[in-house]
C-alpha positions as CSV (number, residue, x, y, z in Angstrom):
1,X,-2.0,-59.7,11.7
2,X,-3.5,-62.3,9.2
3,X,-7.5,-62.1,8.2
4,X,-9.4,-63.4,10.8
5,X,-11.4,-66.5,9.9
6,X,-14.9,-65.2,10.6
7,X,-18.5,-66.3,9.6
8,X,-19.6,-65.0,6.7
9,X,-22.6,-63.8,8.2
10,X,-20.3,-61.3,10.5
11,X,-18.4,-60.1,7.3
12,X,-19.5,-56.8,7.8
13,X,-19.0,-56.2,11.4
14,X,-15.2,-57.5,11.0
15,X,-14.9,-55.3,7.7
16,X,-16.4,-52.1,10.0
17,X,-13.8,-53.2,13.0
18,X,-11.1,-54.0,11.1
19,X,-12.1,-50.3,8.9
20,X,-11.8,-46.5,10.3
21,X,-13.8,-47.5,13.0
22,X,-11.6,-50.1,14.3
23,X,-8.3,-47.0,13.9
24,X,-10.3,-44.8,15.6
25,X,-10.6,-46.4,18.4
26,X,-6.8,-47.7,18.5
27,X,-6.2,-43.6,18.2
28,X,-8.7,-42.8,21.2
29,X,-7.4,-45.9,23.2
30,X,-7.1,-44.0,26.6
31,X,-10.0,-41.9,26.6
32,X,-12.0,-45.2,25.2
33,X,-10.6,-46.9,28.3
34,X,-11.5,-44.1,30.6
35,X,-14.8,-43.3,29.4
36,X,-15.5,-46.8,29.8
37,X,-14.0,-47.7,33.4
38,X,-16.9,-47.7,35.1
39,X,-18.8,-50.4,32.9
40,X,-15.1,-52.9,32.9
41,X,-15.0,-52.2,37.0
42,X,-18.7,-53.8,37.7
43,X,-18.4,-56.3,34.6
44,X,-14.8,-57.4,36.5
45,X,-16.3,-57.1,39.8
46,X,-19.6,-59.0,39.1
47,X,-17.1,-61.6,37.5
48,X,-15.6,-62.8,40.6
49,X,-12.2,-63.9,39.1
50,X,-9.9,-66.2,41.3
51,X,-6.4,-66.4,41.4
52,X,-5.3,-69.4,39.1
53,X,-8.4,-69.6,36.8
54,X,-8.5,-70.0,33.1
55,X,-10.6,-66.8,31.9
56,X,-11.6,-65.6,28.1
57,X,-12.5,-62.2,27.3
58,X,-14.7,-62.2,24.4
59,X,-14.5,-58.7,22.0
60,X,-11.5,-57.9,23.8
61,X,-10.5,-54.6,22.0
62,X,-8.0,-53.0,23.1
63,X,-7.6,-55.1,25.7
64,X,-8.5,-53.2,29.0
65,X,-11.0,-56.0,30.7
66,X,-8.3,-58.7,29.3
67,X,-5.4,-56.9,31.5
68,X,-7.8,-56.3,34.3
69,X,-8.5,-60.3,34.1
70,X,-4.5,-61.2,33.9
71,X,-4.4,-59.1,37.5
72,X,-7.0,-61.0,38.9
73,X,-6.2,-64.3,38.3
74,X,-1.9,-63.7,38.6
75,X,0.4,-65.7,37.8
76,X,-1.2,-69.0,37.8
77,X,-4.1,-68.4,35.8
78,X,-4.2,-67.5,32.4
79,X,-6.6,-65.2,30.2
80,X,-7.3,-65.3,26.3
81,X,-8.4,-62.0,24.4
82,X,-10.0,-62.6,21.6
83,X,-11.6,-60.0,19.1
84,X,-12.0,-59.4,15.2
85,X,-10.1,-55.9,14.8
86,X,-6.4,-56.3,14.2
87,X,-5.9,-52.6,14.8
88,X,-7.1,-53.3,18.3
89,X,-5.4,-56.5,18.7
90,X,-2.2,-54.9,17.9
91,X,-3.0,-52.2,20.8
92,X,-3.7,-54.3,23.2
93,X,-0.7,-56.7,22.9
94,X,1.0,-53.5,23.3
95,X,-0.3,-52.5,26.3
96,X,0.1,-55.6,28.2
97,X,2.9,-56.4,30.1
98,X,5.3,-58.4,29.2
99,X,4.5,-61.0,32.1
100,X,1.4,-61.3,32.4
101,X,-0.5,-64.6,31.8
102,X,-2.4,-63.1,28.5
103,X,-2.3,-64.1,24.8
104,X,-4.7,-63.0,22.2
105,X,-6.1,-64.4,18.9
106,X,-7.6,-63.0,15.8
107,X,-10.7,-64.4,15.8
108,X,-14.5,-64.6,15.5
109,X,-15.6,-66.2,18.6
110,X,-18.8,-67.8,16.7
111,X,-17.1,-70.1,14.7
112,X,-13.2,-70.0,16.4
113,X,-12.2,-73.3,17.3
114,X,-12.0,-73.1,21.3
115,X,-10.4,-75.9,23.3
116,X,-12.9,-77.8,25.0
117,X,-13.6,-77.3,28.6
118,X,-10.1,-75.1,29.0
119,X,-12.0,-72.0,30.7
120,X,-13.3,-71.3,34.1
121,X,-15.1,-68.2,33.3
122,X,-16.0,-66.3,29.8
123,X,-16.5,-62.1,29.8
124,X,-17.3,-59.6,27.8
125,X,-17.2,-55.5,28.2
126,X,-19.7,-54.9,25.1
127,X,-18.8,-57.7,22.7
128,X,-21.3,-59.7,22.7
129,X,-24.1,-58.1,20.6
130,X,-22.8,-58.4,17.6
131,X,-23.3,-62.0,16.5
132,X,-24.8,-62.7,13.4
133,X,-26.2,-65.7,15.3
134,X,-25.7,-65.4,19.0
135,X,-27.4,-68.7,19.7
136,X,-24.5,-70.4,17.7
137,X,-22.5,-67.9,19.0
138,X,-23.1,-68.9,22.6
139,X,-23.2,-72.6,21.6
140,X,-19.7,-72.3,20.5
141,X,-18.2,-70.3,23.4
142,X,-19.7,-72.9,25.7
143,X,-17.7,-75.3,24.4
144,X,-14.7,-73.5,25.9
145,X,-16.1,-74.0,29.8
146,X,-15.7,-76.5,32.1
147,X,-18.9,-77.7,33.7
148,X,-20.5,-75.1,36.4
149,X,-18.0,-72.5,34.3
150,X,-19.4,-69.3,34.1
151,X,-20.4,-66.7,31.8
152,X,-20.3,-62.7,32.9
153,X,-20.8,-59.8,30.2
154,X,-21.8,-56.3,29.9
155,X,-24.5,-55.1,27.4
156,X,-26.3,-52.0,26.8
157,X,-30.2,-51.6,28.2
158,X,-32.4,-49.7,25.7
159,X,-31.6,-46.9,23.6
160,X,-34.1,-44.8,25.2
161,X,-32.1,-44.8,28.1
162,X,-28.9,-44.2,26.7
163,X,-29.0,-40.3,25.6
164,X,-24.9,-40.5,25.2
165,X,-25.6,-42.7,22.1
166,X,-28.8,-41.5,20.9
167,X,-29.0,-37.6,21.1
168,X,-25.8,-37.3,19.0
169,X,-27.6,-39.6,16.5
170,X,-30.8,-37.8,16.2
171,X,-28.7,-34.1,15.9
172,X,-26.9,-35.9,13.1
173,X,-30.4,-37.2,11.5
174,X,-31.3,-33.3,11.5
175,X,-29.0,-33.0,8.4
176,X,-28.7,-36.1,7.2
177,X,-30.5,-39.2,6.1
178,X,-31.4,-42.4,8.8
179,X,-29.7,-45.1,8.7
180,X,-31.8,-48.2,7.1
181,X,-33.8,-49.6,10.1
182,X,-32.6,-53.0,11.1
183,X,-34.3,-56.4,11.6
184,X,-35.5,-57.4,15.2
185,X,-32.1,-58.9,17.0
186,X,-30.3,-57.8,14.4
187,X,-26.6,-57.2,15.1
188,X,-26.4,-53.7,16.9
189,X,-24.9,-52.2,20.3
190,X,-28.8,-52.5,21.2
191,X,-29.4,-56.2,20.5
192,X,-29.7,-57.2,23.7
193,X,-31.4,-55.1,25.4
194,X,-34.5,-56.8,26.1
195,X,-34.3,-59.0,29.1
196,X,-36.9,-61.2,27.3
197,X,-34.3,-61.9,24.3
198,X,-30.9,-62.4,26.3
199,X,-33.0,-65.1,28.8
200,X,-33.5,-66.8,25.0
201,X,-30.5,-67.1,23.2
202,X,-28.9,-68.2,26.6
203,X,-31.5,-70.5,27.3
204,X,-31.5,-71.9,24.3
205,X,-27.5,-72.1,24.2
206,X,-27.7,-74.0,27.0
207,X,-26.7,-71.4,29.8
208,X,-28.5,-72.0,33.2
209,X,-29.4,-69.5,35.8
210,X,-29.3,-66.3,33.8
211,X,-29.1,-63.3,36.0
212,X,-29.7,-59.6,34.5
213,X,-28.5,-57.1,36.8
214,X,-29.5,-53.6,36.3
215,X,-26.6,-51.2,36.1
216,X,-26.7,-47.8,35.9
217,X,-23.8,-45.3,36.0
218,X,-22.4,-41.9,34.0
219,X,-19.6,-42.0,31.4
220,X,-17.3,-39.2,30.5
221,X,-18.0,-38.4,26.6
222,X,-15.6,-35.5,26.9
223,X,-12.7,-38.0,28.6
224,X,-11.5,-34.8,30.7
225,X,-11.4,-32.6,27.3
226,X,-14.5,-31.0,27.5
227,X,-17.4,-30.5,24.9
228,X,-14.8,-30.0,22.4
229,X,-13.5,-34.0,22.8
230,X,-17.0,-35.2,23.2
231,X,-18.4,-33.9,19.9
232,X,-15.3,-34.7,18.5
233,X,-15.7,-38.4,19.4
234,X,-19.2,-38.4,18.2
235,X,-17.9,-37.5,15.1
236,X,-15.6,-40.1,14.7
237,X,-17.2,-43.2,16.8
238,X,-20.6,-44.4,17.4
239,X,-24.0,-44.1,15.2
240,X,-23.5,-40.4,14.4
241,X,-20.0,-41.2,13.0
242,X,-22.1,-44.4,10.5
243,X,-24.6,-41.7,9.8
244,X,-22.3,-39.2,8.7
245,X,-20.0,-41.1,6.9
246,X,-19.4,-39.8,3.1
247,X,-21.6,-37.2,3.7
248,X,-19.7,-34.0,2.8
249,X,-17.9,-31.7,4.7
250,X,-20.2,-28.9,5.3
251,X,-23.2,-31.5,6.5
252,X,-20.4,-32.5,8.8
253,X,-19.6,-28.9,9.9
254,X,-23.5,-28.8,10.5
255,X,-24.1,-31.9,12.6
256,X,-21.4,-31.5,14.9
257,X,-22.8,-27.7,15.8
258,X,-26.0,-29.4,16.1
259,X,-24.4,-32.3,18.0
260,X,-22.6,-29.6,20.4
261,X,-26.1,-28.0,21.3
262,X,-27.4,-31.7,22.1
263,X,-24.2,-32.3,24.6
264,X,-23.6,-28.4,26.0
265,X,-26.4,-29.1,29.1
266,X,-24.2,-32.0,30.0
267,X,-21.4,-30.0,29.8
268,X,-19.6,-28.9,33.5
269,X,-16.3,-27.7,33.1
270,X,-14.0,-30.5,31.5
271,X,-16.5,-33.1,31.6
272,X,-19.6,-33.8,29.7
273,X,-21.1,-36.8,31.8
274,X,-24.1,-38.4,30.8
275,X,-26.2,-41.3,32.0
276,X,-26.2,-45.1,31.0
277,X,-28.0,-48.3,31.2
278,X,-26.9,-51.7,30.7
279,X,-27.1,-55.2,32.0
280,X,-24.7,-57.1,33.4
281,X,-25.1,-60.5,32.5
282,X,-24.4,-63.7,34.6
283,X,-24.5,-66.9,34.0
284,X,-23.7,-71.0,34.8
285,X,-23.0,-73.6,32.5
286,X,-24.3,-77.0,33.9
């Protein structure tokens, strides 16, 4: 796939996607999916996709909410993936089928040239949080929807109340240094988790009435393999993977026994299931 024509200001989030963490994911494709099914059933089920509509899946991956779209709106509709991560491009025009109303493009969806007014409905399973400039960002992808097209994503509430992401972290952080603190709103799984900030950068895009739902559920950090797979993955995706990254081998060897002691209470039989919180997002464009 050719370099996607991104922002300069997302350089380094399309370096890190396009990068080991982008190939990991491609690898853990499946268990990705799964671990993830129950966030991509409420985000597609909060959706409301019709047959025949014109949908866009923003930060598509490996292109399991795109597929789930294609379904929904059959033959007569058509959806558009779009993401920054060739790796995961590449997957997911792999795994969809050959009929299906789907194409994808390489592409940073805060400066990609959209056609105007082309899409019923926008979503986004966890893409949307890592804008340099969201407002723009949002500015931009409304120029894809018709008027009263909507707008549906899924983002994660706050850290805190997240402990698959964050106790893996803070068992790395007992061997190894933090990672540099970010600015507020700063591009970061967790940039949108105040309520207070989404309502802005929608409002200000233009978006009218901005619903934030609640949503809690469990995920599946072992994906069926167990606390093996789960520290495994912490090891090799997320903020414990960023943290741990050049450090040497027997820091490694240290945080992921430290990493297993955080996970074994969650740990029942061949699942390691641990809470989350995010929001899913609706909104109308007048």
């Amino acid at each position: 796939m050719d370099a996607v024509l991104g922002h300069f200001q997302n350089a380094d989030q399309i370096a890190y996607w396009n990068g080991p963490a982008g190939q990991h994911w491609v690898e853990r494709q499946a268990a990705q999916d799964a671990l993830l099914a129950p966030i991509s059933d409420a985000l597609i089920d909060r959706a409301r996709i019709e047959a025949g509509e014109r949908v866009i899946d923003i930060g598509c991956g490996c292109g399991a909410t795109t597929i789930a779209a294609a379904e929904k709106v059959g033959p007569s509709g058509h959806v558009l993936g779009l993401d920054v991560s060739a790796p995961m491009l590449a997957r997911a025009q792999e795994l969809t089928p050959a009929d299906a109303p789907v194409a994808f493009a390489h592409a940073d969806a805060m400066v990609h040239h959209f056609k105007a007014v082309s899409a019923d409905l926008v979503i986004s399973r966890l893409g949307v949080m890592y804008f340099a400039d969201p407002i723009r960002a949002f500015l931009n992808i409304r120029t894809a929807l018709r008027s009263e097209g909507r707008l549906a994503f899924a983002c994660w509430r706050e850290l805190r109340e997240n402990p698959w992401y964050l106790l893996p972290l803070q068992a790395a952080y007992e061997h190894v240094p933090k990672l540099p603190a970010l600015p507020p709103n700063a591009p970061d799984p967790f940039s949108f988790a105040a309520r207070e900030w989404v309502e802005h950068v929608l409002g200000e895009a233009g978006f009218r009435r901005v619903r934030l739902e609640e949503f809690d559920t469990v995920l599946d950090v072992g994906g069926k393999g167990g606390l093996d797979s789960a520290v495994q993955r912490a090891l090799e995706i997320g903020p414990a993977s960023r943290a741990l990254d050049g450090q040497p081998s027997e820091l490694r060897d240290l945080a992921g026994a430290s990493i297993r002691k955080s996970l074994a209470r969650y740990a029942k039989g061949e699942t390691v299931t641990m809470p989350a919180s995010l929001w899913i997002v609706t909104a109308v464009d007048p």
